[in-house]
N, C-alpha and C positions, 0 to 999 in steps of 0.2 A: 567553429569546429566542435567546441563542447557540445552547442546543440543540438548538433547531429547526432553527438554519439549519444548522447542522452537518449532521443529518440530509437534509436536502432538497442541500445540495451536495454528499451523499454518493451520490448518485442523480445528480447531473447529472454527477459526474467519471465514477460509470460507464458513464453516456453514451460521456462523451470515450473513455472506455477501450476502448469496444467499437470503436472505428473506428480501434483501434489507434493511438493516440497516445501520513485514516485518517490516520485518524491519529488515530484517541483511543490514551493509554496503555489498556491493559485485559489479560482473563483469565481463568480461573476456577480455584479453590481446589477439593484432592483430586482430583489428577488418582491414575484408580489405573493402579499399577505392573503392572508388565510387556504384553507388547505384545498388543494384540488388536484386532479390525476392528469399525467399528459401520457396519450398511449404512440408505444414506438411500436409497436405491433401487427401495425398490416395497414395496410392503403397507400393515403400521400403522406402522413408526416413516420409511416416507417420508410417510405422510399427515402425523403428529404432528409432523415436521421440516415440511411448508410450510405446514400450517394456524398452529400458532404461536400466541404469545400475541402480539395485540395491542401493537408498541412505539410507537404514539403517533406514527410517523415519516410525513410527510405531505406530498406536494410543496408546494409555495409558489411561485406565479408572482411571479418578480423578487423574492427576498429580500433582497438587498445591490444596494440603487441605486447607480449607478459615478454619478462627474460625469459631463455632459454632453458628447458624443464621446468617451468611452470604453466600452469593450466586452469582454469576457475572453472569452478565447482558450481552447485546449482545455486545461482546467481536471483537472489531478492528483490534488490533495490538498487536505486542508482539518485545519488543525489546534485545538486552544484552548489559547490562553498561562496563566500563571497567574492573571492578569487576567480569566480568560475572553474576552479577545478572539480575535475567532477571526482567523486566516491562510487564505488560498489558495495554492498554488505553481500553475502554469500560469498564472495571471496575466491582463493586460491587453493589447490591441493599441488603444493611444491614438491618438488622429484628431488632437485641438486640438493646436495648434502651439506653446501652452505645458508641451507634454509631446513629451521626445525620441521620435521617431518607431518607435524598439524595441520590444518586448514588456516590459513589463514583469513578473519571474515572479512575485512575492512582494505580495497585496495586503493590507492590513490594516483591519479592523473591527469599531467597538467592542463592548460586550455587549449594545447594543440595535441593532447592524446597521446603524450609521452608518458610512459613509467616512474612516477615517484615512489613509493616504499607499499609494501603491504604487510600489514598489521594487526594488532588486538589479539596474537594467539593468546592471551591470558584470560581471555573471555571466558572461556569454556561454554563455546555454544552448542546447541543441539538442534535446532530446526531454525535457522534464521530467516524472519517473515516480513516486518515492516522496517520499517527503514524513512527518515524523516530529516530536516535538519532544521534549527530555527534561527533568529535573528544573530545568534552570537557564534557561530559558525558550530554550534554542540550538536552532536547526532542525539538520535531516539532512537531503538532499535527494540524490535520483539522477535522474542524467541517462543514459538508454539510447543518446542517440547519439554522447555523448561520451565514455561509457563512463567516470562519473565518480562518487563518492562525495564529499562536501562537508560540514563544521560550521561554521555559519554564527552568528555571535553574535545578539544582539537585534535588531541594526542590521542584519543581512544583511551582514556583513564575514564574509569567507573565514578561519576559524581552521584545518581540517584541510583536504586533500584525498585522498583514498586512488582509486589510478589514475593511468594515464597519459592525459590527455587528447587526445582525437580517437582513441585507438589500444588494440584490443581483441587480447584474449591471454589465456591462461594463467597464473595467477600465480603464479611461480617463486621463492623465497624463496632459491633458492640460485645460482640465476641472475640476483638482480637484478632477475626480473621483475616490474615491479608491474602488471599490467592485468587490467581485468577484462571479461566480454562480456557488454553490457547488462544492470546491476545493476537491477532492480526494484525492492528495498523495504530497508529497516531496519529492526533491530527492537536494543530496547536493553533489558539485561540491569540487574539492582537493581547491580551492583557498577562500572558504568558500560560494561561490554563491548557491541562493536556486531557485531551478524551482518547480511550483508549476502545478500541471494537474489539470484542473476544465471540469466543464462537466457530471457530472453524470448523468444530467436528456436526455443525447444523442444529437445528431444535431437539433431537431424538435424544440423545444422551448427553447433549452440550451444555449450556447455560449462553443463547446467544444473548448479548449484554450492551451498553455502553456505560461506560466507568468515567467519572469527572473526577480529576484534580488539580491543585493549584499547580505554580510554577515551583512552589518546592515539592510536590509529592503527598501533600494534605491531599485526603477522597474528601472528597464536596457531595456527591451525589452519583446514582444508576440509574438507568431505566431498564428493561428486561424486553426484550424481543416477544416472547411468550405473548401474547397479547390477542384478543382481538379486534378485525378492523384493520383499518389501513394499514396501522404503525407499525403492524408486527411485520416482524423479522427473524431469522432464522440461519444464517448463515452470514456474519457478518465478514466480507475478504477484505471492506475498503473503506478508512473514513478520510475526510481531508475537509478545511474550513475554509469559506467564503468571506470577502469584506465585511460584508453584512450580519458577521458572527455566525450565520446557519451552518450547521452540520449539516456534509452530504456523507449518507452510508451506503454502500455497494452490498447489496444481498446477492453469492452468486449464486445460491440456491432456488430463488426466489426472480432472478432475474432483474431485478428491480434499483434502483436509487430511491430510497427517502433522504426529504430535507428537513431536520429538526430545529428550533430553537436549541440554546444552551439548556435550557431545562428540561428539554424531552417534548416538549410540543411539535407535534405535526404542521408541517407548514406543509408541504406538497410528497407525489410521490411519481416518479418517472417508471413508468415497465418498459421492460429491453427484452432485445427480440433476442439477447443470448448473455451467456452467463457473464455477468459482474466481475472480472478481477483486479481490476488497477481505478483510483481515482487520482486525475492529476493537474494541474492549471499550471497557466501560463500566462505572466505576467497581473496577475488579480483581474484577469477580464476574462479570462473563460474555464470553465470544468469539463473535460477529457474524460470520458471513460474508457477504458479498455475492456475487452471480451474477448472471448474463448469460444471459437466452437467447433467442427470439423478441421482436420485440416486440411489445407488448399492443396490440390497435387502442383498447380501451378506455380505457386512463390515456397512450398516447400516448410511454410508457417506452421505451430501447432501441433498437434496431435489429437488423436481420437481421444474422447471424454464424453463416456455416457450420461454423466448428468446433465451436458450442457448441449444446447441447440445443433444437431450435428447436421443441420444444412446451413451453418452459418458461417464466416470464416473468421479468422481472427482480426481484429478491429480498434486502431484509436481513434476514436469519434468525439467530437463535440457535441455538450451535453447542454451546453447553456452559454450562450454569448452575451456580456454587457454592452 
């Protein structure tokens, strides 16, 4: 049951996404070395990219009944604890008057999609974006307008933060500087290291980036999108980690996936025939990506977005199968 709704809230966050407002662990095993491009962009292997095998993923009208006067709000992420319960980040805007009048961002729901409690108003969120969880059941959550990264226990208590909140910048290790501009996603490494993608406002005024740190919040290292040549990138919506340690990045500006080593090295790069917004796996044997593009009059998916392919519809696909 969880799975289900996971899928079906993986569709409705990229709703929210599209109007400008994933989280399974996953991957896929033998990625092969050295760098080379796979095109999904026209002929047979973009047919064979969006015909597809059949993932059983299927909306669901009203999957997670809220109580009564409650409602959620533009909805980020969706994650499953060990439990299989699943989480939401983006959360609740509660009506009844036995619930404080805030957003609530963190809602939770057991493995058959009942209501358990929604949480974290002490957050103080302002655009909540990625949304993550790792081996100890802790969330990751970024905020794009606070320019915040966050490790949040079981409970929703604040254990890390990485940034300067409300305040966006360049992160200077030897100035002192900790900020970042609008972090998008997390993505968590087997040895507990966190990369984080920023960049959402694109190359033009942005700083598109990826930022390494440990599993306490030590920066290790960046690489900068700015580039050229393959590696660059410019709009980073989506990162998420493979067995094999590669970073995949979702550019949905750019259309694209790159796959990096831990250190910035190019290993390959995927073009997609429409915009980048969600990367996701299932079970460490495959990598999902989600896109955005017209929407379908037919299933009612999406919305119009001029930046992104608007003969395309909206899309979880697989990107790579072990």
């Amino acid at each position: 049951m969880a799975r289900v709704i996971l899928g079906s809230l993986l569709l409705v966050a990229v709703a929210a996404f599209g109007q400008d407002n994933p989280a399974a662990r996953g991957g896929r095993r033998g990625a092969p070395g050295g760098a080379n491009t796979e095109q999904a962009g026209g002929g047979r292997q973009l047919s064979k990219l969006i015909e597809g095998p059949d993932l059983g993923v299927k909306p669901v009208p009203n999957p997670l009944p809220l109580p009564a006067g409650m409602m959620f709000g533009a909805l980020a992420g969706v994650v499953l604890d060990s439990k299989e319960h699943l989480f939401v980040f983006g959360g609740t805007r509660p009506e009844l008057t036995q619930y404080k009048a805030d957003p609530l961002p963190l809602v939770e729901f057991d493995q058959n999609g009942k209501f358990v409690r929604a949480f974290g108003e002490s957050l103080g969120y302002s655009s909540p974006h990625g949304f993550r969880i790792d081996g100890s059941d802790n969330f990751w959550v970024t905020d794009i307008g606070n320019h915040t990264v966050m490790k949040l226990n079981p409970k929703g208590e604040i254990l890390i933060t990485l940034g300067t909140k409300g305040k966006s910048g360049v992160w200077d290790e030897a100035a002192g500087n900790h900020t970042f501009n609008q972090p998008t996603d997390i993505a968590l490494a087997k040895n507990g290291d966190v990369f984080v993608g920023q960049g959402h406002g694109g190359g033009g005024g942005g700083d598109p980036r990826i930022l390494r740190f440990d599993k306490n919040g030590k920066y290790i290292t960046s690489w900068s999108g700015k580039v050229s040549g393959p590696e660059a990138f410019s709009n980073v919506h989506a990162v998420i980690m493979d067995p094999d340690n590669h970073l995949w990045v979702g550019d949905r500006t750019a259309k694209k996936v790159l796959v990096f080593d831990v250190n910035g090295k190019l290993v390959k790069t995927i073009q997609m025939p429409l915009c980048v917004q969600f990367l996701s796996g299932q079970k460490r044997t495959a990598v999902y990506v989600v896109g955005l593009g017209w929407t379908d009059p037919q299933n009612g998916l999406g919305r119009p977005n001029s930046r992104c392919n608007r003969q395309a519809r909206q899309r979880l696909e697989p990107i790579w199968r072990g």
